[in-house]
VOBAGU-18072 format. One record per atom (N, C-alpha, C): x, y, z; residue in one letter. Coordinates in nm, 3 decimals. Example, Ala and Ser with C-alpha at 12.3 -4.5 7.8 and 13.67 -1.06 7.14 Angstrom:
2
+---------+---------+---------+------+
:       u :       v :       w : rest :
+---------+---------+---------+------+
:   1.319 :  -0.569 :   0.780 :    A :
:   1.230 :  -0.450 :   0.780 :    A :
:   1.320 :  -0.330 :   0.780 :    A :
:   1.285 :  -0.225 :   0.708 :    S :
:   1.367 :  -0.106 :   0.714 :    S :
:   1.290 :   0.003 :   0.787 :    S :
+---------+---------+---------+------+
% end
This chain:
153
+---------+---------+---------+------+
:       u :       v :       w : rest :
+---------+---------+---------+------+
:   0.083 :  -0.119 :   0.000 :    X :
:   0.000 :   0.000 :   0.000 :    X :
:   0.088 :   0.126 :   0.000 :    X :
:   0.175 :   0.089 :   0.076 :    X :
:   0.271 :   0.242 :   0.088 :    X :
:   0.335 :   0.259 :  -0.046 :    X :
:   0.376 :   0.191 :  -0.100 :    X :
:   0.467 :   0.189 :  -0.248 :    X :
:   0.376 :   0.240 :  -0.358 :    X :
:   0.258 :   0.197 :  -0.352 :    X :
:   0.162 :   0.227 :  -0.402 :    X :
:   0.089 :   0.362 :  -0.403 :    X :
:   0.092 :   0.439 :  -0.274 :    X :
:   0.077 :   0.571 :  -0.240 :    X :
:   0.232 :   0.662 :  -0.290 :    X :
:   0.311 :   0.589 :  -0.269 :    X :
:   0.435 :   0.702 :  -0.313 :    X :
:   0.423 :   0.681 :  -0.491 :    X :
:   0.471 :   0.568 :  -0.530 :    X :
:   0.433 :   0.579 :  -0.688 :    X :
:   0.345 :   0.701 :  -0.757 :    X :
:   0.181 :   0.721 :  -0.667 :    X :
:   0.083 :   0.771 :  -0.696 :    X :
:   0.118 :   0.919 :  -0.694 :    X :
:   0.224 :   0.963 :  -0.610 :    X :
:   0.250 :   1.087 :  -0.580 :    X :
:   0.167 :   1.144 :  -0.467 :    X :
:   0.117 :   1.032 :  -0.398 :    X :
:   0.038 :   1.061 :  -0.260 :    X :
:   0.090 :   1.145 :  -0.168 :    X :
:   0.059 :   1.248 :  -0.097 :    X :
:   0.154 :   1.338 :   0.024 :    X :
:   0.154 :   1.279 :   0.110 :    X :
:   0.256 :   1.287 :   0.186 :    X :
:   0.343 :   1.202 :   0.337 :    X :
:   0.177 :   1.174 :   0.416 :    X :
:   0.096 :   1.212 :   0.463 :    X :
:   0.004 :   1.224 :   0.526 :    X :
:  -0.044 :   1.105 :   0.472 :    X :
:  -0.093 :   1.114 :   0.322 :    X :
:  -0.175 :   0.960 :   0.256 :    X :
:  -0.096 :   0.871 :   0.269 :    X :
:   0.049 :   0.884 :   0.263 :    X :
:   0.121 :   0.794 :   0.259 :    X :
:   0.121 :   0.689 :   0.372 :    X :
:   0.107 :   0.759 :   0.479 :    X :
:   0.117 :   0.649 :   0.654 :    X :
:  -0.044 :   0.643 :   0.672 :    X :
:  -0.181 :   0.695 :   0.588 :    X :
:  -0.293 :   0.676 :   0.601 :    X :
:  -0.315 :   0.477 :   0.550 :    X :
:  -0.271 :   0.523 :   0.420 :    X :
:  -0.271 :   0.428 :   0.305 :    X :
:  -0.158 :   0.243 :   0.381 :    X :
:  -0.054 :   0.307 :   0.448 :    X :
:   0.029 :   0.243 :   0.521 :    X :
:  -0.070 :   0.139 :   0.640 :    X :
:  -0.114 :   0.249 :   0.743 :    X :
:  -0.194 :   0.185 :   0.795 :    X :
:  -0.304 :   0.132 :   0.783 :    X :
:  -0.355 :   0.166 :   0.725 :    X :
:  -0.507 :   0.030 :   0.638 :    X :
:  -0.387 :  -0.078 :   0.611 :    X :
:  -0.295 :  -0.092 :   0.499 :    X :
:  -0.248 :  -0.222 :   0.521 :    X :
:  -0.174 :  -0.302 :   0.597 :    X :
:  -0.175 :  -0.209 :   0.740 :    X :
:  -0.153 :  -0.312 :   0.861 :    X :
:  -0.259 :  -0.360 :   0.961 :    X :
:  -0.340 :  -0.275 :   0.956 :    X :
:  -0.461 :  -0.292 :   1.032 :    X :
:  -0.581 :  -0.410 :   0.970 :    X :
:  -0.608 :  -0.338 :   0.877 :    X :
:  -0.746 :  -0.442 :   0.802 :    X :
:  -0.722 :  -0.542 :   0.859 :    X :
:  -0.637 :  -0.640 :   0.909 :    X :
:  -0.644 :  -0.765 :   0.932 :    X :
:  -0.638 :  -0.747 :   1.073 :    X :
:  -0.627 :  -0.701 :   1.152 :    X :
:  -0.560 :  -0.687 :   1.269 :    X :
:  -0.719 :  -0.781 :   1.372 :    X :
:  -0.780 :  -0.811 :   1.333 :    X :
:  -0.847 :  -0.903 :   1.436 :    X :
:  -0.874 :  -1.036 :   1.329 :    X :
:  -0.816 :  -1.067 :   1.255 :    X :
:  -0.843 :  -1.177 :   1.193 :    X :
:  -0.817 :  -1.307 :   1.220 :    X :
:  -0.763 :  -1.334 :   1.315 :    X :
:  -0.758 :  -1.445 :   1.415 :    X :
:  -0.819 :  -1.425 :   1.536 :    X :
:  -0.895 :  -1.356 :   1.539 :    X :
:  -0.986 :  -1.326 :   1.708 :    X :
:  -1.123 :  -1.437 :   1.649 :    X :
:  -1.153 :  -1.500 :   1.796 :    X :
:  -1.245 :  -1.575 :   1.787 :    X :
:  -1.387 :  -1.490 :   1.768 :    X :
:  -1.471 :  -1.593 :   1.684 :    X :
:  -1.567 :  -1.508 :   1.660 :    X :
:  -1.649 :  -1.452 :   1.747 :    X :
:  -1.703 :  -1.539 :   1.883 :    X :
:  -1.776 :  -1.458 :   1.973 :    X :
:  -1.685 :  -1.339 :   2.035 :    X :
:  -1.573 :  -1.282 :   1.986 :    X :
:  -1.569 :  -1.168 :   2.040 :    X :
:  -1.528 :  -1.074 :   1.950 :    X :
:  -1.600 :  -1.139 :   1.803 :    X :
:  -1.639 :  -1.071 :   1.680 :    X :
:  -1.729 :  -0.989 :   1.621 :    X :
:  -1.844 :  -1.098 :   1.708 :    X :
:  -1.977 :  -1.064 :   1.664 :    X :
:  -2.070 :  -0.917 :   1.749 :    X :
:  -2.010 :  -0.913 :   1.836 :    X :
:  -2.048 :  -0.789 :   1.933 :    X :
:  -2.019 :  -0.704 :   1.821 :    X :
:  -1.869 :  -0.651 :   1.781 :    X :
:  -1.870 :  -0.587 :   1.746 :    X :
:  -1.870 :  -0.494 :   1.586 :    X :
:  -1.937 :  -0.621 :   1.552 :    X :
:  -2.011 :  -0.651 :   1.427 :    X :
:  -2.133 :  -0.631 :   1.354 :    X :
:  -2.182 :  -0.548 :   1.277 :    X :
:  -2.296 :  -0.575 :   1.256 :    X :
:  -2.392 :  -0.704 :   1.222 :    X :
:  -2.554 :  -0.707 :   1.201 :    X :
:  -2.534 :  -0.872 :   1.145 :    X :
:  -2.545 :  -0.856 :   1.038 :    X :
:  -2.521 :  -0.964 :   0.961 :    X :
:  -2.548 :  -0.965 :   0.816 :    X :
:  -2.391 :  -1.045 :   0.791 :    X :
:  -2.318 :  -1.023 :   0.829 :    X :
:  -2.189 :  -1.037 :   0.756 :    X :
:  -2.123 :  -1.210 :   0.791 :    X :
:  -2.099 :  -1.272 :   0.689 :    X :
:  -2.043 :  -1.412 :   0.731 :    X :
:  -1.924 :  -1.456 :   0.824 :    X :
:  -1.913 :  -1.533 :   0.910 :    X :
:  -1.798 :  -1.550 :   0.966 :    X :
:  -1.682 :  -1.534 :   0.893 :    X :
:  -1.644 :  -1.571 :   0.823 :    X :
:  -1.523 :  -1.543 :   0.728 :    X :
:  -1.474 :  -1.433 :   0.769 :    X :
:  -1.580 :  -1.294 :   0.738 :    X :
:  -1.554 :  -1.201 :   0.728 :    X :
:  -1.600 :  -1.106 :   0.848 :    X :
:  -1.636 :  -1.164 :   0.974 :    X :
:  -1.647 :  -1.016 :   1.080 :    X :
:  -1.518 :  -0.948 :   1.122 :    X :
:  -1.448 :  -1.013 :   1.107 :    X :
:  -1.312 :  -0.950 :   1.143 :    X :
:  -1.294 :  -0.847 :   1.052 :    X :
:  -1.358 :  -0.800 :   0.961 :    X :
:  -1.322 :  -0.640 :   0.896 :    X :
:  -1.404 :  -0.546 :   0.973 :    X :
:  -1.540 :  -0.540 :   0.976 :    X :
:  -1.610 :  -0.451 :   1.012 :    X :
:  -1.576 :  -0.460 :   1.207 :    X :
:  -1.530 :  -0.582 :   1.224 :    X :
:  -1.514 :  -0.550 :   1.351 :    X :
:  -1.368 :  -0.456 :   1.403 :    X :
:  -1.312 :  -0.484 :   1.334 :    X :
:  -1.163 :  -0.409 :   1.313 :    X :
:  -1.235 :  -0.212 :   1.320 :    X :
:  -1.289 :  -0.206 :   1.223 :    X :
:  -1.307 :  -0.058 :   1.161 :    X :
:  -1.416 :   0.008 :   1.294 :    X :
:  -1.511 :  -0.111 :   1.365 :    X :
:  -1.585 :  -0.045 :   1.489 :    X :
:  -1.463 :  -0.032 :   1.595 :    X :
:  -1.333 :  -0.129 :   1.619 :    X :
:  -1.268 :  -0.142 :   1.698 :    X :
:  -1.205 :   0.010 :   1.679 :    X :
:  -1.157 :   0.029 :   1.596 :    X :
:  -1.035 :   0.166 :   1.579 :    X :
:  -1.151 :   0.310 :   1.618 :    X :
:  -1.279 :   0.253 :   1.532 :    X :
:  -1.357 :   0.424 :   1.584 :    X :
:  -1.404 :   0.372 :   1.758 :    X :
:  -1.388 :   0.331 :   1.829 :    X :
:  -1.400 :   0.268 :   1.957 :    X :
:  -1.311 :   0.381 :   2.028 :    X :
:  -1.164 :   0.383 :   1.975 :    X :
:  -1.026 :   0.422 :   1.998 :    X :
:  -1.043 :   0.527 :   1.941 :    X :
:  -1.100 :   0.612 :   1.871 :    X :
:  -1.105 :   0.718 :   1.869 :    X :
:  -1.078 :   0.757 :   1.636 :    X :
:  -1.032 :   0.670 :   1.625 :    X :
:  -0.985 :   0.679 :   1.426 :    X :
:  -1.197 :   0.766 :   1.401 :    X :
:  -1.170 :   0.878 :   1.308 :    X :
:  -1.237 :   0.884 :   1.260 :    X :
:  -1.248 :   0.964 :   1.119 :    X :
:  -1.166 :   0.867 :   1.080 :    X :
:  -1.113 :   0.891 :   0.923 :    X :
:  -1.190 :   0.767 :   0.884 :    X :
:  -1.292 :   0.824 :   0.800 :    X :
:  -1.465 :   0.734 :   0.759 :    X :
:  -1.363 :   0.704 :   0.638 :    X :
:  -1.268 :   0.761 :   0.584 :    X :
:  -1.239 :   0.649 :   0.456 :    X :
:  -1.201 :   0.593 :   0.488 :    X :
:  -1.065 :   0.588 :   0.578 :    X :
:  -1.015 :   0.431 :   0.636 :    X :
:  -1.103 :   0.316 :   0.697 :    X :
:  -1.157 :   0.399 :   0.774 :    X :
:  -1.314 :   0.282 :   0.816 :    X :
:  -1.371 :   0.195 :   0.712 :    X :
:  -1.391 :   0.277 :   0.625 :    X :
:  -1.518 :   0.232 :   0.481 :    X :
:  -1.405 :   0.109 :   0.455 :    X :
:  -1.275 :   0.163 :   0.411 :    X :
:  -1.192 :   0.040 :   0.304 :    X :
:  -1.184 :  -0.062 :   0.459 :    X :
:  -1.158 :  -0.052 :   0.540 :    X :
:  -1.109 :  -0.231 :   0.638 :    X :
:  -1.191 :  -0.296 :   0.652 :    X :
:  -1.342 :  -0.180 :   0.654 :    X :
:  -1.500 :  -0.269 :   0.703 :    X :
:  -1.517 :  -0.374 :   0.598 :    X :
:  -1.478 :  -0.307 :   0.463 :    X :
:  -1.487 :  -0.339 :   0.331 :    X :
:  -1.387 :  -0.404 :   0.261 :    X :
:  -1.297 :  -0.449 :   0.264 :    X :
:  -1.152 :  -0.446 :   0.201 :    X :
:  -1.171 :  -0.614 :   0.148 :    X :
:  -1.235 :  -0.727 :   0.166 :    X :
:  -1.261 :  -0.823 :   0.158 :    X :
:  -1.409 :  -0.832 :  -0.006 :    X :
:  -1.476 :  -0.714 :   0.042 :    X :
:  -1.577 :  -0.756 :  -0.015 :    X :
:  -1.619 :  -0.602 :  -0.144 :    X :
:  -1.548 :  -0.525 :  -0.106 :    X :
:  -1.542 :  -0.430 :  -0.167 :    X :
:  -1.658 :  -0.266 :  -0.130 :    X :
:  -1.683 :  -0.184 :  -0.202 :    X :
:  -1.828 :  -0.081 :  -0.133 :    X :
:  -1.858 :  -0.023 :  -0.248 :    X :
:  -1.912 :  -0.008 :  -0.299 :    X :
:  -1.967 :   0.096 :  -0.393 :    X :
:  -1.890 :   0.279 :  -0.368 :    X :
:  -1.895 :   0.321 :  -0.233 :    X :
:  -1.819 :   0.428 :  -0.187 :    X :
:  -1.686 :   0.438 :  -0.167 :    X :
:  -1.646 :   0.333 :  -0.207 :    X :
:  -1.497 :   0.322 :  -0.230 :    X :
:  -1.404 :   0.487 :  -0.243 :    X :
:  -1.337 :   0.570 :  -0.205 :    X :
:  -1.204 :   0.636 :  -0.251 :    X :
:  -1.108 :   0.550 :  -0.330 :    X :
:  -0.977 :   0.589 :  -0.319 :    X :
:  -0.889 :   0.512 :  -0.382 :    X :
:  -0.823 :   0.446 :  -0.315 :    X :
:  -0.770 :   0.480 :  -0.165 :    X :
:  -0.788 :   0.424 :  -0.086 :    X :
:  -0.837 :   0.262 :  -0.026 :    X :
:  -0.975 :   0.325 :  -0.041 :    X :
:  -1.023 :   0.194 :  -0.010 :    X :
:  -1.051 :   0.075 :  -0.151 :    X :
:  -1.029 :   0.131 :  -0.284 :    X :
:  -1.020 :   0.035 :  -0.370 :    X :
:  -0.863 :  -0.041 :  -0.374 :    X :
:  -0.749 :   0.034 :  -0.363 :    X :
:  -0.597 :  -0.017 :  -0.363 :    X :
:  -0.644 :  -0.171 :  -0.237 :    X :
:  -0.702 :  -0.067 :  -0.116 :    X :
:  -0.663 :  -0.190 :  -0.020 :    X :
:  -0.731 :  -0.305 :  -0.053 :    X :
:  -0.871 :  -0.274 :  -0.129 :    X :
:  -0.908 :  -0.407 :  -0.159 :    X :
:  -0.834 :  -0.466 :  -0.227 :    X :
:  -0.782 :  -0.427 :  -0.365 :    X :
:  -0.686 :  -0.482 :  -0.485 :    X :
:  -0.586 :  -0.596 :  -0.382 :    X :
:  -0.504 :  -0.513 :  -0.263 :    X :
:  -0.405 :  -0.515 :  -0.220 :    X :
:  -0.483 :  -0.697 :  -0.179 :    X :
:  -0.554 :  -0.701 :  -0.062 :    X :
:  -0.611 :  -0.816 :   0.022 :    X :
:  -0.592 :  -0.917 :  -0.107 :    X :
:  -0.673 :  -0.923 :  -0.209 :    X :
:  -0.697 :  -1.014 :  -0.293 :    X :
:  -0.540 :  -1.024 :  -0.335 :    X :
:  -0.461 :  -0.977 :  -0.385 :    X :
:  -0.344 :  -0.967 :  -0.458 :    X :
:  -0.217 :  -1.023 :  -0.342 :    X :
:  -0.248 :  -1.012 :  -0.294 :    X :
:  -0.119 :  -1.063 :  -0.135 :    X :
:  -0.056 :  -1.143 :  -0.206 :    X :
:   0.105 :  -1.125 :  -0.213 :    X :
:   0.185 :  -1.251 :  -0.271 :    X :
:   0.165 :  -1.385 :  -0.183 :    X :
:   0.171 :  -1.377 :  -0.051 :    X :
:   0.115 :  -1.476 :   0.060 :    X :
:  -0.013 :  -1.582 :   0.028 :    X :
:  -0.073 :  -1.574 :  -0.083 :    X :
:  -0.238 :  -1.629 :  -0.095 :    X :
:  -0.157 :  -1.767 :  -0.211 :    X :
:  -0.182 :  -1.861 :  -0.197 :    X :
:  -0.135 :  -1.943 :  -0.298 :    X :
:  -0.258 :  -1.952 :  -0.435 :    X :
:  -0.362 :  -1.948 :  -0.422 :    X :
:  -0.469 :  -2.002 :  -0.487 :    X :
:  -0.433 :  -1.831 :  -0.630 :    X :
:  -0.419 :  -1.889 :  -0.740 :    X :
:  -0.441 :  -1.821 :  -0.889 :    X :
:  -0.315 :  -1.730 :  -0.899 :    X :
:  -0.205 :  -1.786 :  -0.822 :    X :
:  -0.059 :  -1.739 :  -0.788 :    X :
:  -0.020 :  -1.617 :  -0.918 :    X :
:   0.015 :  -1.722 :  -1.043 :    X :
:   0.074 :  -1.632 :  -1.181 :    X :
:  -0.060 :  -1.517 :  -1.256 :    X :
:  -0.164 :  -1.567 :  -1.189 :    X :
:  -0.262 :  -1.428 :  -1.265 :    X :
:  -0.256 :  -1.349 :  -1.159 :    X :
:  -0.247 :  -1.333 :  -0.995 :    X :
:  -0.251 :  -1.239 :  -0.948 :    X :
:  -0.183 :  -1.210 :  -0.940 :    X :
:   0.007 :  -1.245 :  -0.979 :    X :
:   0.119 :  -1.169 :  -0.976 :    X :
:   0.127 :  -1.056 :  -1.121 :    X :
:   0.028 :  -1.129 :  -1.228 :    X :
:   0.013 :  -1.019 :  -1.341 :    X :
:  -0.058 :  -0.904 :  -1.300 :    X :
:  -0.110 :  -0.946 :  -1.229 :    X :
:  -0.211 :  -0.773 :  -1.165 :    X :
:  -0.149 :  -0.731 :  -1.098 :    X :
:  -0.077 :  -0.757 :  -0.982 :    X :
:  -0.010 :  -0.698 :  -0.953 :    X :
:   0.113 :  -0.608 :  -1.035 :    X :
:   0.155 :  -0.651 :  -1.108 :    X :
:   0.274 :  -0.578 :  -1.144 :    X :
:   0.189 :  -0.491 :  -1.280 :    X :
:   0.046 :  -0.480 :  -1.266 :    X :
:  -0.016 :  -0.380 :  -1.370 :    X :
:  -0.046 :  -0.255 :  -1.287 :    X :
:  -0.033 :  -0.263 :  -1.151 :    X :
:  -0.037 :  -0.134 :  -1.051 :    X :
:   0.068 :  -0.055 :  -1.017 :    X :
:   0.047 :   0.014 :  -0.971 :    X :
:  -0.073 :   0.130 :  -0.966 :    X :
:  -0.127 :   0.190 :  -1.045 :    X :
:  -0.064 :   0.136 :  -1.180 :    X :
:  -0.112 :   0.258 :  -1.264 :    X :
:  -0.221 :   0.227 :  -1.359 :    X :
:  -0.270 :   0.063 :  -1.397 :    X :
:  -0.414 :   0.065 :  -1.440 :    X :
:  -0.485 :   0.012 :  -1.360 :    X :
:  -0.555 :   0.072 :  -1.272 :    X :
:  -0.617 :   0.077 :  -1.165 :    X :
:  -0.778 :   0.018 :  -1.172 :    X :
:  -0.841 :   0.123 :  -1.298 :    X :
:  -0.989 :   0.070 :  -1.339 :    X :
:  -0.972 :  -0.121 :  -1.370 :    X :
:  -0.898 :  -0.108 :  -1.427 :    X :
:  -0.905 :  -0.264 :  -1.517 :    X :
:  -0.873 :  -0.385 :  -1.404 :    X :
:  -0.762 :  -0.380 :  -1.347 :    X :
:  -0.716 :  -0.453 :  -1.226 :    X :
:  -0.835 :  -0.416 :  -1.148 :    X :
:  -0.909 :  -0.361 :  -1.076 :    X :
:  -1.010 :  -0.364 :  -0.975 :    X :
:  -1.114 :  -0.437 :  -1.061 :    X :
:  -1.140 :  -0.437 :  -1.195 :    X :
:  -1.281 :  -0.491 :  -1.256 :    X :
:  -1.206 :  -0.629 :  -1.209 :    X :
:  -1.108 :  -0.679 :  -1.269 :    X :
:  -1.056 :  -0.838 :  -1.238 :    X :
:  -1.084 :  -0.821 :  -1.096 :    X :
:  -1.022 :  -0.789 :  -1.033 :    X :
:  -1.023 :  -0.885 :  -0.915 :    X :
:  -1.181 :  -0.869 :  -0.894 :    X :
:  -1.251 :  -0.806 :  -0.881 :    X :
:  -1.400 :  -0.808 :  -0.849 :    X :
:  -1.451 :  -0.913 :  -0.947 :    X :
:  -1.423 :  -0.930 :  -1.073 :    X :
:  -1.442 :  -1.043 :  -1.133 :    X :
:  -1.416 :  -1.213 :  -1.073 :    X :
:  -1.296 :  -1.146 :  -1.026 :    X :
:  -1.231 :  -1.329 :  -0.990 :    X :
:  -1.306 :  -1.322 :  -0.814 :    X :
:  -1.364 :  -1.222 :  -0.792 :    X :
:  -1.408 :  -1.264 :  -0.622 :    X :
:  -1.558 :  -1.277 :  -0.651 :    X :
:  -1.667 :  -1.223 :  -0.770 :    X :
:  -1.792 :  -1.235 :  -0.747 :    X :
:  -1.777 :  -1.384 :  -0.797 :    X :
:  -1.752 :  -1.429 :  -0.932 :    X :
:  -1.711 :  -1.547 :  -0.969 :    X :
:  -1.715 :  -1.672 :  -0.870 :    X :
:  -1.597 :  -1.633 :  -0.813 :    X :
:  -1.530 :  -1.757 :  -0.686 :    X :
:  -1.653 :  -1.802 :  -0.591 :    X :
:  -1.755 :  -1.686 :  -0.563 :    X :
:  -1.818 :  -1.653 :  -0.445 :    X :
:  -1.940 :  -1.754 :  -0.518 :    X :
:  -2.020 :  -1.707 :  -0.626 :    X :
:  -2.128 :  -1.772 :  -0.720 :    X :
:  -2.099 :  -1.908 :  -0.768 :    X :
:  -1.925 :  -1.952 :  -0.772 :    X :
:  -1.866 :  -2.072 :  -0.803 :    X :
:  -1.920 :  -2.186 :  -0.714 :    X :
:  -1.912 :  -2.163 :  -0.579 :    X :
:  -1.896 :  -2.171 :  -0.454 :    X :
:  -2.063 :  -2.171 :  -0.365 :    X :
:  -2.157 :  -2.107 :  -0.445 :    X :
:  -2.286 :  -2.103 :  -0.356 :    X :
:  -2.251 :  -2.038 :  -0.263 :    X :
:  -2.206 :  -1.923 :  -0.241 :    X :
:  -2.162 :  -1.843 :  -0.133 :    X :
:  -2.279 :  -1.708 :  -0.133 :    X :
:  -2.258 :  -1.649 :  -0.052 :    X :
:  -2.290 :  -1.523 :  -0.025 :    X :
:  -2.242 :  -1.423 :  -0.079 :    X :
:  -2.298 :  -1.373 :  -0.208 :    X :
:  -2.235 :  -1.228 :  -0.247 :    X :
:  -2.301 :  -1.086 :  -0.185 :    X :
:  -2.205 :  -1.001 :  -0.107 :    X :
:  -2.291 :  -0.897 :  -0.042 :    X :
:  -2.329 :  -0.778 :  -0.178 :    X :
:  -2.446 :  -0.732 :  -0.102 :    X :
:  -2.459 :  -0.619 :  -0.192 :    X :
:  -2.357 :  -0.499 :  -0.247 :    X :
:  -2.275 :  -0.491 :  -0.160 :    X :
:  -2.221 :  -0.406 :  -0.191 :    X :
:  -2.106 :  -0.439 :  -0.281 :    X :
:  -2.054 :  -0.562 :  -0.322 :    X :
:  -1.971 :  -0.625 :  -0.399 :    X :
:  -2.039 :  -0.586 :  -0.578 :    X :
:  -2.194 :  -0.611 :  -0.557 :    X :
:  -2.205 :  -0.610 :  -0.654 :    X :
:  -2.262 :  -0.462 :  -0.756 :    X :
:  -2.270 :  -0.366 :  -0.620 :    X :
:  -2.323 :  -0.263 :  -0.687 :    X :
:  -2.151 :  -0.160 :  -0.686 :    X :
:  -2.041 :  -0.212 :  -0.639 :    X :
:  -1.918 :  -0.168 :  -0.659 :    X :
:  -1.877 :  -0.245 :  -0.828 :    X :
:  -1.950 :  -0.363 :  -0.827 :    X :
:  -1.924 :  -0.371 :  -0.924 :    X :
:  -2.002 :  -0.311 :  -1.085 :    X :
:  -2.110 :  -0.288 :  -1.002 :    X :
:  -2.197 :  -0.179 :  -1.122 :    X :
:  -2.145 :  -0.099 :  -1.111 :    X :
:  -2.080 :   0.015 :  -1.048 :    X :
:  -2.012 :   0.150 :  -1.049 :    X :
:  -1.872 :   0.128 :  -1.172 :    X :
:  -1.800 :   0.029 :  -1.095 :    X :
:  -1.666 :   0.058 :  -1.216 :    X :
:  -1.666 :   0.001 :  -1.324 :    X :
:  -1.811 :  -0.089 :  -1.362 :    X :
:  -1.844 :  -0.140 :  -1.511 :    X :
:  -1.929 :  -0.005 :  -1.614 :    X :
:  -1.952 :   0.059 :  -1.528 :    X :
:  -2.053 :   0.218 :  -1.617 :    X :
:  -1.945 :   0.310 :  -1.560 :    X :
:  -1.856 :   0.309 :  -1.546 :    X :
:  -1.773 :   0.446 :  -1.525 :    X :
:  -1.718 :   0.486 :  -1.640 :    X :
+---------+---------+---------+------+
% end
């Protein structure tokens, strides 16, 4: 994320904003879920309370920088209200060299950033509504009306 903000010509400020979303977003992702779900809204699958619980945790503590909130609550599943911000960090989650599963196509997206940004976010939203519908899973709304936004932009 940070390499990504300096590339962009981001100012020092976005730079440790952008920094911390990609240390945080995960930062309760091994917490058991009953002390997930408190601070969770409902709706959201186990998989995934550990984002929105993260983003209630930090405004708890006082963060009330609503874009950083929006991308950690979101960073898994994407928002329609996305900044850039919160679209990189999603890119970023899906793209992790760490993830073994579709290794050589997500190392091609990766190395197509930062700078085609529209096209790499349609893929990966491609390869996550996909996976999710593959799967009989749960696609949230907001995955898919993020994905109506950057298909009519």
């Amino acid at each position: 994320m940070s390499e990504w903000a300096m590339t962009l010509g981001r100012g020092a400020s976005e730079i440790v904003r952008w920094t911390a979303a990609g240390h945080l977003h995960d930062a309760l992702k091994d917490a058991p879920v009953a002390d997930l779900e408190p601070l969770a809204d409902s709706g959201w699958p186990e998989p995934l309370l550990h984002a929105p619980a993260c983003a209630a945790r930090l405004r708890e503590d006082g963060v009330r920088d609503e874009e950083l909130l929006l991308g950690i609550t979101y960073h898994s599943t994407g928002h329609p209200e996305f900044g850039l911000l919160g679209e990189y960090l999603y890119m970023a989650d899906f793209l992790d060299p760490g993830r073994r599963f579709l290794a050589p196509e997500r190392e091609a997206l990766r190395e197509r950033l930062p700078g085609d940004r529209e096209a790499v976010l349609l893929e990966v939203l491609r390869h996550r509504i996909t996976s999710l519908l593959d799967h009989g899973a749960l696609v949230l709304p907001a995955s898919l009306l993020l994905w109506n936004r950057v298909v009519t932009s």
